[in-house]
KOLVEX-937915 format. One record per residue (C-alpha): x, y, z. Coordinates in steps of 0.02 Angstrom, whole numbers, padded with zeros to 5 digits, always signed. Layout:
N
XYZ ...
END
This chain:
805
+00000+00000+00000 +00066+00175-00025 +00104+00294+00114 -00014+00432+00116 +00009+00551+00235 -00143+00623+00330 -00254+00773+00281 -00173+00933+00346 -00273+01030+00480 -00400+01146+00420 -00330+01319+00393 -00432+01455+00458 -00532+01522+00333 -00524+01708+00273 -00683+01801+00325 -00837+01823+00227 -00805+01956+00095 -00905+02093+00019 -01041+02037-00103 -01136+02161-00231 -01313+02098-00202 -01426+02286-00200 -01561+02296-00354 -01493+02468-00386 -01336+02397-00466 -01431+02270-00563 -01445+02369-00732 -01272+02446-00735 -01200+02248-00690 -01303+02166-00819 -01232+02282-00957 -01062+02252-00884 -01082+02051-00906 -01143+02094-01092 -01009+02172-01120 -00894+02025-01073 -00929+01876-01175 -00789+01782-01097 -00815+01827-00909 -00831+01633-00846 -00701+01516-00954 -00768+01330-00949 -00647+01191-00942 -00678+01057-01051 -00595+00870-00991 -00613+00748-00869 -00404+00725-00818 -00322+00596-00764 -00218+00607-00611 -00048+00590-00701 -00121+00728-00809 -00146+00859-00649 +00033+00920-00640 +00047+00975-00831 -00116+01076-00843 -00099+01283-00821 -00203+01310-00682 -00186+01508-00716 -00365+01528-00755 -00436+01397-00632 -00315+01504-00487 -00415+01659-00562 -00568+01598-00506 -00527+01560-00345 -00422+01400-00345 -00296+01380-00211 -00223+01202-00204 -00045+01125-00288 -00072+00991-00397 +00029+00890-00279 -00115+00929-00153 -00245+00844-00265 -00127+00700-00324 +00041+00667-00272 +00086+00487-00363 +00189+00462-00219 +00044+00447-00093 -00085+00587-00027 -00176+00711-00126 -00353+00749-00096 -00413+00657-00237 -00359+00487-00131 -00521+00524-00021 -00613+00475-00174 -00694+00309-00188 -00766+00209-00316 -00945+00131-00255 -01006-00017-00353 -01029+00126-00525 -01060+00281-00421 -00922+00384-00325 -00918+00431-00148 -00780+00513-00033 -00738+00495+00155 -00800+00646+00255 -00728+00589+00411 -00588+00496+00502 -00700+00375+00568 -00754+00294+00384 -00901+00402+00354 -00929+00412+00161 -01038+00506+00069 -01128+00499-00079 -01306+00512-00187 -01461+00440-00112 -01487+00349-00278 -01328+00261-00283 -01377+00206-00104 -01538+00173-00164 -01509-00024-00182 -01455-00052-00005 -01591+00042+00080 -01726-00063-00065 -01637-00209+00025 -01682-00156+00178 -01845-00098+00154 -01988-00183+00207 -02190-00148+00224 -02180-00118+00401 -01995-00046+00388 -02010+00050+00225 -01817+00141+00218 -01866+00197+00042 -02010+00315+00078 -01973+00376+00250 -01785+00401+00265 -01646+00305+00380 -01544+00372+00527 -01428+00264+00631 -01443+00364+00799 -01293+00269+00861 -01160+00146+00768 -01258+00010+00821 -01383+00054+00745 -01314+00068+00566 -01367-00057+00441 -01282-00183+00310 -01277-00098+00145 -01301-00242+00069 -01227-00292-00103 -01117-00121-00095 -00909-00140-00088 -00804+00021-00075 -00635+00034-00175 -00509+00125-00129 -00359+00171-00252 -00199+00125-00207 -00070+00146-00374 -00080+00141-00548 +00034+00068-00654 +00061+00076-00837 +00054-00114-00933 +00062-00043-01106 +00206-00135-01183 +00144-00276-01104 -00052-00289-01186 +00007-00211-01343 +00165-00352-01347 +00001-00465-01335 -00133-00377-01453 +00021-00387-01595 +00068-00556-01584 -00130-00612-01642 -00164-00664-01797 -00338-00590-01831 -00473-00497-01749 -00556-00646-01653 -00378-00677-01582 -00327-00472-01538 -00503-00471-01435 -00444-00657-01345 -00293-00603-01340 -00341-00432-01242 -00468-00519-01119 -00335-00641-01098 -00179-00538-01040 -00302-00427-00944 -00346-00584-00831 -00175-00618-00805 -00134-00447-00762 -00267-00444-00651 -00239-00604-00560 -00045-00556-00533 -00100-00414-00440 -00234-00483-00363 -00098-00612-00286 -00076-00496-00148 -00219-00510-00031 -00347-00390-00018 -00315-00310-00184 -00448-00292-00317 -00393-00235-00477 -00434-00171-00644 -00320-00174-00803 -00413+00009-00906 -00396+00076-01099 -00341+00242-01132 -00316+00365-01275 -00435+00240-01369 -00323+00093-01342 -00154+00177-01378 -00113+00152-01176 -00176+00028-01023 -00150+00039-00831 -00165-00047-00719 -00268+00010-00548 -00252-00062-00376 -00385-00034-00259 -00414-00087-00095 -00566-00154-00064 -00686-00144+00086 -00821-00266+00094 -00910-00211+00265 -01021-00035+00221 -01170+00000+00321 -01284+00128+00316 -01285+00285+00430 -01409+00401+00360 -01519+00444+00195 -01678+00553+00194 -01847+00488+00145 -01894+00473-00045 -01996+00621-00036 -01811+00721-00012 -01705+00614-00106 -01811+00599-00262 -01902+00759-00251 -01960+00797-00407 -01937+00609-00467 -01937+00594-00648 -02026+00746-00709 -01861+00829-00634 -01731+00705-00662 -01622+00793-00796 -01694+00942-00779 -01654+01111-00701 -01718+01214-00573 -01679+01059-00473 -01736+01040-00252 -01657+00851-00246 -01594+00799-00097 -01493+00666-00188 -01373+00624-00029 -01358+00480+00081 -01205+00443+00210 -01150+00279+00221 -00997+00204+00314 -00865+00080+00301 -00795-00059+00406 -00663-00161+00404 -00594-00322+00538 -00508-00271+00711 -00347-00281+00638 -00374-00160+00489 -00403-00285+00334 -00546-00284+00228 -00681-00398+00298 -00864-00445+00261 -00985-00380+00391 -00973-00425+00576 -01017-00358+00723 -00848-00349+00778 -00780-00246+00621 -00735-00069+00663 -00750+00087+00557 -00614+00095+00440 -00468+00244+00450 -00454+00342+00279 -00287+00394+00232 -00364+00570+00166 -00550+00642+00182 -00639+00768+00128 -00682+00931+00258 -00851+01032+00256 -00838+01194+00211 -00980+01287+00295 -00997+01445+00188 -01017+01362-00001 -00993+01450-00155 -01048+01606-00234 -01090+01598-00441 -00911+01639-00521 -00826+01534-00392 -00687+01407-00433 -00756+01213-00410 -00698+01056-00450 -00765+00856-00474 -00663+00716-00418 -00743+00527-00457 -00742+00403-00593 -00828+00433-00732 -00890+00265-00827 -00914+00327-01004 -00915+00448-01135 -00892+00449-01330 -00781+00606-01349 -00696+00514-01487 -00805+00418-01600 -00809+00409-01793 -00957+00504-01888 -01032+00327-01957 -01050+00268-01759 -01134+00416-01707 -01242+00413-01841 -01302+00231-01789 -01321+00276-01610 -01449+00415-01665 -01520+00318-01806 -01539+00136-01733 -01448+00128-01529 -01539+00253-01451 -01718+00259-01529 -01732+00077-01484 -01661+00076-01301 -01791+00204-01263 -01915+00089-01345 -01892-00046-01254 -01843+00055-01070 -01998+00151-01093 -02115-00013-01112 -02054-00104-00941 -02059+00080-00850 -02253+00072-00888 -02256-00118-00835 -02173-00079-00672 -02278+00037-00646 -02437-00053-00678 -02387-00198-00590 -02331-00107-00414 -02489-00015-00411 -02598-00030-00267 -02479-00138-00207 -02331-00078-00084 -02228-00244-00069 -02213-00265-00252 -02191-00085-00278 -02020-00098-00146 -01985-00249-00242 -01976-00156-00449 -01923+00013-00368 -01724-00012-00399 -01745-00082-00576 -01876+00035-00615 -01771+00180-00566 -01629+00135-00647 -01751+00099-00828 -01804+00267-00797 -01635+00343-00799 -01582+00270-00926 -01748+00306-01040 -01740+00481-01009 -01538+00469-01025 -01565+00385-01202 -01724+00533-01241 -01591+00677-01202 -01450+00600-01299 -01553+00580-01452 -01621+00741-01440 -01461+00825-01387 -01364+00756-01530 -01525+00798-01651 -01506+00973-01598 -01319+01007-01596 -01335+00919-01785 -01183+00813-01712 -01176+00681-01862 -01149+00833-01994 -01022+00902-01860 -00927+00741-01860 -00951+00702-02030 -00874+00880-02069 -00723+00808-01952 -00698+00652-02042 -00683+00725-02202 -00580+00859-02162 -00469+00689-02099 -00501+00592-02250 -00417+00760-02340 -00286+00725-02199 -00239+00556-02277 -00209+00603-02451 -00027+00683-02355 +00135+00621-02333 +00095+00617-02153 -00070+00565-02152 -00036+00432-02290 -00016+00260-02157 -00166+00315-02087 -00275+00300-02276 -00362+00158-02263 -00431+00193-02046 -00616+00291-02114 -00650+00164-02253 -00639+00022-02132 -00724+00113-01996 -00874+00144-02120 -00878-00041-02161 -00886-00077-01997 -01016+00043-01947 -01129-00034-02091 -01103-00227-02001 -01129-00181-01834 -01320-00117-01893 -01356-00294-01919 -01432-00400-01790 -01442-00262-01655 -01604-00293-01589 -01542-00468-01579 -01400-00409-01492 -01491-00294-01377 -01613-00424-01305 -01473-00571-01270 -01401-00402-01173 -01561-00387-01078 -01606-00583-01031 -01524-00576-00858 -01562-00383-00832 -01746-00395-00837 -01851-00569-00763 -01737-00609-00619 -01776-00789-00580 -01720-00818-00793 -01549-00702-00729 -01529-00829-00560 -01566-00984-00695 -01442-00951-00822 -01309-00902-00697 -01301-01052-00614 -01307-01156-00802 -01182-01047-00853 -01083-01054-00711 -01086-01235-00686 -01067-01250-00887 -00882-01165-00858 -00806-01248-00690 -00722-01340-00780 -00616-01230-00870 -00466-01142-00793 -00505-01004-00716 -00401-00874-00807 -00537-00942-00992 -00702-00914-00894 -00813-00768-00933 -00770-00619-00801 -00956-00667-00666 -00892-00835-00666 -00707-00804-00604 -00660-00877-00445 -00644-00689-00380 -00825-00634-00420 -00905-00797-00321 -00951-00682-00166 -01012-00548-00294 -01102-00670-00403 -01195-00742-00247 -01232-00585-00180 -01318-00527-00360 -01419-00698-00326 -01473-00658-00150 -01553-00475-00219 -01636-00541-00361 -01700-00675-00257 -01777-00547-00124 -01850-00457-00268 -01922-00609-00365 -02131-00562-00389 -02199-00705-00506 -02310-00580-00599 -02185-00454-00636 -02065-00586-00696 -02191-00675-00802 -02240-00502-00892 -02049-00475-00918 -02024-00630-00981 -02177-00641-01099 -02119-00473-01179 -01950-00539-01213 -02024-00690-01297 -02145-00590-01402 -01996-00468-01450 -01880-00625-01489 -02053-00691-01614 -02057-00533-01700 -01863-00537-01737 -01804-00597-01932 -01792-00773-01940 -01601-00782-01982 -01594-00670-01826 -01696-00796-01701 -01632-00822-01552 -01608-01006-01533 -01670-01001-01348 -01816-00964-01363 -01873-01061-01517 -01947-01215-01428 -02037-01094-01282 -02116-00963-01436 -02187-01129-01538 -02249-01203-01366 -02365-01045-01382 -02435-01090-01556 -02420-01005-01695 -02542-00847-01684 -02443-00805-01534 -02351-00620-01563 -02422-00509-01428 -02358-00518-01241 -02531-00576-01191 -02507-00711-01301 -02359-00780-01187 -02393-00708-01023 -02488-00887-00993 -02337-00984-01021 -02222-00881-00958 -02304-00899-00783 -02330-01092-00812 -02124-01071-00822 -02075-01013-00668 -02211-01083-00552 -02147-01254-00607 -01974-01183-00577 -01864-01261-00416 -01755-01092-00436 -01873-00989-00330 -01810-01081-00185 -01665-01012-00109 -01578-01138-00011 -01620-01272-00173 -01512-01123-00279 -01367-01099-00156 -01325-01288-00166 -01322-01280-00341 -01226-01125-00326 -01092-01202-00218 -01076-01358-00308 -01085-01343-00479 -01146-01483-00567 -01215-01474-00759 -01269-01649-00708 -01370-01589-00574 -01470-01456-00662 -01505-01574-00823 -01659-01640-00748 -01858-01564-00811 -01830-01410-00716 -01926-01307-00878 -01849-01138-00835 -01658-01233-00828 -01710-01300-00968 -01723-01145-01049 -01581-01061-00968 -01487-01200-01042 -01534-01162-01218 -01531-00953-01178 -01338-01003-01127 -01312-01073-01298 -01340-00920-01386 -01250-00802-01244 -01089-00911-01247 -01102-00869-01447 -01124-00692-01455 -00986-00688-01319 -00876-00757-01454 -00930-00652-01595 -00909-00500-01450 -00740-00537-01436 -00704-00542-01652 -00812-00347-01630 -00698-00299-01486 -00526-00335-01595 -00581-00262-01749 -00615-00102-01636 -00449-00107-01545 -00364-00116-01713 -00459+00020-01790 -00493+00136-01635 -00308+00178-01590 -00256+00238-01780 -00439+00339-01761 -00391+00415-01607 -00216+00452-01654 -00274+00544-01813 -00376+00651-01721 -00224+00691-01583 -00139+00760-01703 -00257+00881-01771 -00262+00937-01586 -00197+01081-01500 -00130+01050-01313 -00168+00917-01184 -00307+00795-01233 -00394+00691-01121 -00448+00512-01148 -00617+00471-01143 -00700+00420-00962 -00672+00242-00905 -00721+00220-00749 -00565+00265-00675 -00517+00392-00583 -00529+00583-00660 -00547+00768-00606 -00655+00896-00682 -00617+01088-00639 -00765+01223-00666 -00837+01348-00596 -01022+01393-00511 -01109+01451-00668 -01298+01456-00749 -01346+01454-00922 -01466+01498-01067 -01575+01331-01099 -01655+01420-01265 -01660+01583-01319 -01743+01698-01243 -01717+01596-01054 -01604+01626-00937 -01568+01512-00793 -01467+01550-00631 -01341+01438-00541 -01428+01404-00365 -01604+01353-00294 -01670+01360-00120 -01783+01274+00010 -01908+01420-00033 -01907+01344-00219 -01951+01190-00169 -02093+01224-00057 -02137+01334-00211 -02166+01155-00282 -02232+01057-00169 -02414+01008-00200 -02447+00860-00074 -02448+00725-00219 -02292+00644-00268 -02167+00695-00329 -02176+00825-00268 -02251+00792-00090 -02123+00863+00043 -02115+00811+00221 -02229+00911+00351 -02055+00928+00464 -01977+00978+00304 -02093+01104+00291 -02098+01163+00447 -01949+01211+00464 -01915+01293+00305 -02034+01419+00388 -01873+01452+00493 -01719+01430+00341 -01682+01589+00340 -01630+01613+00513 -01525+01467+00528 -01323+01480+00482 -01338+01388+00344 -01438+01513+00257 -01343+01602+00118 -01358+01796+00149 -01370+01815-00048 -01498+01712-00059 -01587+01752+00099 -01631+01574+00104 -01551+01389+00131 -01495+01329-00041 -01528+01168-00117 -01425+01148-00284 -01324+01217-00391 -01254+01228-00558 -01059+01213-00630 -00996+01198-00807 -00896+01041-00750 -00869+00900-00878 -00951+00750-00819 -01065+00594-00861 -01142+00442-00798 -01031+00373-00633 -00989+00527-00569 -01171+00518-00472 -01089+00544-00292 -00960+00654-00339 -00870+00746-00196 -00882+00948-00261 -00749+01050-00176 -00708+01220-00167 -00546+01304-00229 -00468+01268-00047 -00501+01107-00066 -00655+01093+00047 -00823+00998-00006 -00965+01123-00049 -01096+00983-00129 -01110+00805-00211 -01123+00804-00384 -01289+00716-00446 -01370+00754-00614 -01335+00863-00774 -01458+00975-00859 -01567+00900-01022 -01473+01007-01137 -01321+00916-01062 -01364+00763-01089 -01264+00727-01242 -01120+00771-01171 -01051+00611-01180 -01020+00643-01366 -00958+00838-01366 -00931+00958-01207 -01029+01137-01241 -00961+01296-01136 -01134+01355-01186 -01220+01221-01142 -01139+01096-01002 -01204+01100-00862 -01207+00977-00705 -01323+00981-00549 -01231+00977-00384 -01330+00953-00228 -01278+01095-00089 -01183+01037+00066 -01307+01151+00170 -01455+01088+00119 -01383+00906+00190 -01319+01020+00347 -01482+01105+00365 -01595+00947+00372 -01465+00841+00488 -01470+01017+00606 -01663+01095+00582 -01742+00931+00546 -01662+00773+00586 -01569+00852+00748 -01441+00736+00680 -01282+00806+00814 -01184+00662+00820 -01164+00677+00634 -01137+00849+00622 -01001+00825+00767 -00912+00703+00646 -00910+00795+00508 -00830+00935+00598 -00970+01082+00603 -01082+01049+00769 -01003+01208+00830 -01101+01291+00695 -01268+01220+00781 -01407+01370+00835 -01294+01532+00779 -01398+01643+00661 -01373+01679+00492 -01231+01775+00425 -01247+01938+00384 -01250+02015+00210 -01108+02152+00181 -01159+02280+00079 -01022+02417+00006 -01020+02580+00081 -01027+02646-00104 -01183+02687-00202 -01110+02719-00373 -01136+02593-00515 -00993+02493-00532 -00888+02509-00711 -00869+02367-00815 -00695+02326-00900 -00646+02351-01064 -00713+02199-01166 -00562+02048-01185 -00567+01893-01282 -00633+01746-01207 -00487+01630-01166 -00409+01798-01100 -00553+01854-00982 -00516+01823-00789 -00694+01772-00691 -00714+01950-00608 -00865+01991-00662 -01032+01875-00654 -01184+01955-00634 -01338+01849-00682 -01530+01887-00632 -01688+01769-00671 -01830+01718-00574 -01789+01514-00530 -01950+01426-00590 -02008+01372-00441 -01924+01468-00335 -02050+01589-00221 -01967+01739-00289 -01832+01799-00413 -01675+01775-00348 -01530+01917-00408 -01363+01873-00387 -01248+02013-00424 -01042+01989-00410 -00953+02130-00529 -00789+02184-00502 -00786+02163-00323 -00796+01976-00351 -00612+01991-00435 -00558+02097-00259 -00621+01973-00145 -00508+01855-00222 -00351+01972-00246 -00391+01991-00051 -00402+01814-00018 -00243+01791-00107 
END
């Protein structure tokens, strides 16, 4: 394990500096941000750690940033960024010395659906462990914590060049990856990750430790956490209180352990401090966490798929079990606890898919990268670009294959995702199919490292088995598979769609069958499945089990598209490295590789933006905003204690004096995507301010192309979480650990106001990459919000930081 030395003390904060917030100056500071069209400078890229120490920071340290790079990464141990944590595809941080972490309510959401019962229903009223006792098992969630990263490049590329086609390069990849992996994995308690770069041109590998005991400490009820629900999600003004607080445990001695009552909380290295002030629009911010995917990089003829055939039919098919879900937990609150994770995460990703599609519609992204790969194409006819001639053609060939059999493709993706007593079936076929094998040839769930991981998938989909809802899952995937081509049938399902005669098309028509299926089905039982689990015998499950005997023939067809995955997957690391290099060099400065679920840093600043012409939209809501919205009916049906004492926000210290009120969210121009849910959000001192959680609609094709204009992500406020563990929750134990109880019952701050009355001047007008951040000035009435909220910073914005320098 690296050293890492720990945090240094808080340094005493400068005192609260003059703010321009009087009406009178609003006109005069208006004109003066028209007149600067470059006032707020966005920074594109999501940077790797290695990457920190050769950015220029000059225009980040003009907005208020205060921290070395060696304070945010130092290879040789410590660095803020350490206090990061990757949580099972959402990031968290530590907050305190004692193993507190946290992170969004909805990537806590599975562990407290785990938890959740009729008569103990976590989900809709909120959790808080009064004592460490009372904390519960977050079940199914690990925490890893990075310790090194190393680069393996000769060594996979020494690999990917000694295969003789594609089939082989994609073997040959998944192969030396495993081997990596299990090398480093030979010291105990490591779990590690072998990660593409630069579209294949580098790989590293990542050690993490990882903690398997993390309980839950606190989250607030639905009505907080998913205020708004899904008429918000994506969408700004935004009152979310997407944050939970979780914590993590490890044996007596230190090393990772699973949970036990005698496990004690584990002691971070580096964590994060509350600020208690937050951040003013203008203000330097920045977003540390891990990122799981963008498309920065890809070729015109693969975007124009994803808008043409990808996306349209993943919000086809994501939009049609929403509305199941949804009819099926109706009236009835066990079931409804039992769809809620998968139907929230559907719902994500169908409105994810609509903003994409309509994001890339509207930025006409296809002609933009079209225009691109010409201007490449005219790159190639060079000497220099000459080797590179015959990288678009291929691509384009490609592009044109890959259109085949996708809907084919995208339900085999979906037969373990969707009925989960099919997903328990074929696992344990397809697990006992490949014990045999050495380990280092089985598919990745059936490694001997995943068993506790696999098992602990079983358990949930076990507690969430509902007969009904699988049966209507399963009948829709069999009437989807009938309507497919027949030279693109999946074999699997043949003998179960002619068992249903030959009229049969609709999901009615199955639905029948499909329950006939599982009630007949042994795999229900849990303690019949976990001796199947632990001895794996093909022999064992080859007896008239009908759903086995179907997961049995599903496995067929998985096992083949694996391999034909694997022939896709070399072609692409053959092609995508020349791509990416070609477009390298037709780029100015540092680049940044696309998000990979490894660790990356994002700097911004607080900033709102124009969603259409015409609109203007400012960076921060409040608790008067949301009560603005409340109507009594979800989703937007906030607590009565809520309520209650939002009467009294504005007398409490975590008011903000520009605001007059207790803020809620706000907005930064930070580059971000799916996996950065849980984001720590600190301030330029390196304090947290707010958990990253969302990005605007307009944003949501961001994954392809960042927009200054345009990219915007929704941060949850530190002092809204503050407020409710203070005002509502009376929470003091918490707010002692996270270092701020002393800020318990003082008043608000006040508001300073300049002595002077004249209108301020604006500068002279300077080009955009040359304009410093001293002068923001934005004014619009929130929608929501109970009144317009003016937020005014010109000039003396740019002084309060030459002061606090």
């Amino acid at each position: 394990m690296l050293p890492a030395p720990p945090s240094p003390p808080r340094a005493p904060r400068p005192p609260r500096r003059r703010r321009l917030a009087v009406a009178r100056w609003l006109a005069a500071a208006v004109a003066c941000s028209a007149g600067a069209p470059g006032i707020a400078s966005a920074d594109e890229g999501q940077w790797t750690p290695d990457q920190i120490s050769t950015l220029d920071l000059t225009a980040a340290r003009s907005r208020g940033l205060e921290l070395t790079p060696e304070q945010l990464w130092d290879p040789n141990g410590g660095g803020l960024m350490r206090a990061v944590v990757n949580l099972g595809g959402c990031t968290a941080s530590f907050v305190s010395q004692d193993g507190l972490i946290a992170t969004n309510h909805h990537c806590a959401y599975g562990a407290l659906q785990s938890q959740s019962t009729v008569e103990h229903d976590y989900l809709k009223d909120g959790f808080l462990a009064r004592s460490r006792a009372d904390e519960l098992e977050a079940r199914g969630k690990t925490v890893r914590v990075l310790e090194s990263i190393e680069d393996v490049t000769p060594r996979v590329t020494a690999a990917i060049a000694a295969a003789a086609d594609d089939r082989g390069r994609g073997a040959a990849i998944e192969r030396v990856e495993k081997e990596l992996v299990a090398a480093c994995e030979d010291e105990p308690q490591l779990r590690c990750q072998v990660a593409a770069f630069y579209g294949g041109n580098d790989y590293r590998l990542l050690r993490y430790r990882e903690l398997l005991d993390v309980r839950l400490v606190y989250a607030p009820p639905s009505a907080i956490g998913e205020y708004g629900g899904e008429i918000d999600n994506w969408m700004w003004p935004r009152h979310t209180g997407d944050f939970s607080l979780l914590r993590a445990y490890t044996s007596p001695a230190g090393a990772p352990a699973p949970f036990a009552a005698e496990n004690v909380p584990y002691k971070p290295a580096q964590w994060l401090r509350a600020a208690t002030e937050g951040v003013a629009p203008g203000e330097f911010v920045a977003v540390m966490g891990y990122p799981g995917h963008t498309d920065r990089y890809l070729p015109a003829v693969e975007v124009r798929r994803q808008v043409e055939q990808v996306l349209p039919t993943r919000i086809e098919l994501y939009g049609a079990w929403i509305a199941l879900l949804e009819q099926l937990g109706e009236g009835d609150r066990g079931r409804a606890i039992k769809v809620a994770s998968m139907k929230k995460s559907l719902a994500n990703r169908h409105k994810n898919a609509r903003g994409m599609l309509a994001g890339l519609r509207r930025m006409d992204f296809v002609a933009r990268r079209d225009q691109e790969d010409q201007a490449l194409a005219a790159w190639t006819e060079t000497r220099e670009g000459a080797p590179f001639k015959d990288v678009l053609p291929a691509l384009a060939e490609r592009g044109q294959r890959l259109r085949v059999g996708h809907m084919r493709r995208l339900l085999l993706g979906h037969v373990d995702r969707g009925p989960n007593l099919l997903a328990v079936a074929i696992d344990l076929v397809r697990r006992a199919r490949t014990r045999a094998l050495p380990d280092l040839e089985r598919p990745e769930p059936y490694m001997d490292r995943n068993v506790d991981r696999l098992w602990k998938k079983e358990e949930q989909r076990l507690r969430d088995y509902d007969l009904e809802v699988d049966a209507t899952l399963l009948a829709d995937l069999l009437a989807r598979a009938a309507a497919l081509p027949a030279d693109q049938a999946i074999a699997g399902f043949t003998a179960v769609i002619e068992r249903a005669g030959p009229s049969a098309r609709a999901r009615e028509d199955f639905l029948p069958l499909a329950r006939s299926l599982l009630r007949a089905s042994s795999v229900a039982d849990e303690a019949w499945v976990r001796a199947r689990f632990d001895d794996p015998d093909p022999g064992a499950l080859a007896g008239n089990d009908p759903l086995l005997r179907l997961a049995s023939a599903l496995a067929g067809d998985l096992e083949a598209e694996e391999d034909e995955a694997d022939a896709r997957a070399g072609e692409g690391w053959r092609l995508s490295p020349r791509y990416f290099e070609m477009r390298r060099r037709s780029h100015d400065g540092p680049i940044y590789p696309d998000a990979n679920g490894t660790l990356r840093l994002s700097l911004a600043s607080v900033r709102g933006y124009s969603p259409q012409e015409g609109l203007s939209a400012t960076p921060q809501t409040t608790v008067a905003g949301q009560l603005a919205k409340h109507t009594g009916e979800e989703p937007f049906d906030l607590p009565e204690r809520v309520r209650e004492a939002a009467a009294r926000a504005r007398e409490s210290y975590w008011s903000e004096p520009t605001l007059g009120d207790v803020p809620v969210c706000f907005l930064a121009d930070a580059d971000t995507t799916g996996g950065n849910s849980g984001s720590p959000v600190i301030n330029g001192r390196g304090e947290l301010v707010g958990f990253n959680f969302d990005r605007v609609w307009e944003n949501i094709a961001g994954d392809f192309a960042y927009s200054s204009e345009r990219s915007r992500n929704i941060i949850v406020d530190l002092r809204y979480l503050l407020w409710l563990l203070d005002a509502v929750d009376d929470a003091g134990a918490l707010l002692t650990e996270l270092g701020v109880a002393d800020r318990r019952g003082q008043g608000p701050r006040a508001l300073e106001v300049p002595a002077s009355t004249d209108k301020p001047e604006c500068p002279p007008p300077a080009p955009a990459r040359a304009a410093k951040a001293s002068c923001a000035c934005a004014a619009a009435s929130s929608h929501g919000d109970a009144r317009a909220v003016v937020l005014i910073a010109c000039l003396a914005l740019a002084g309060r930081r030459r002061r606090r320098r």
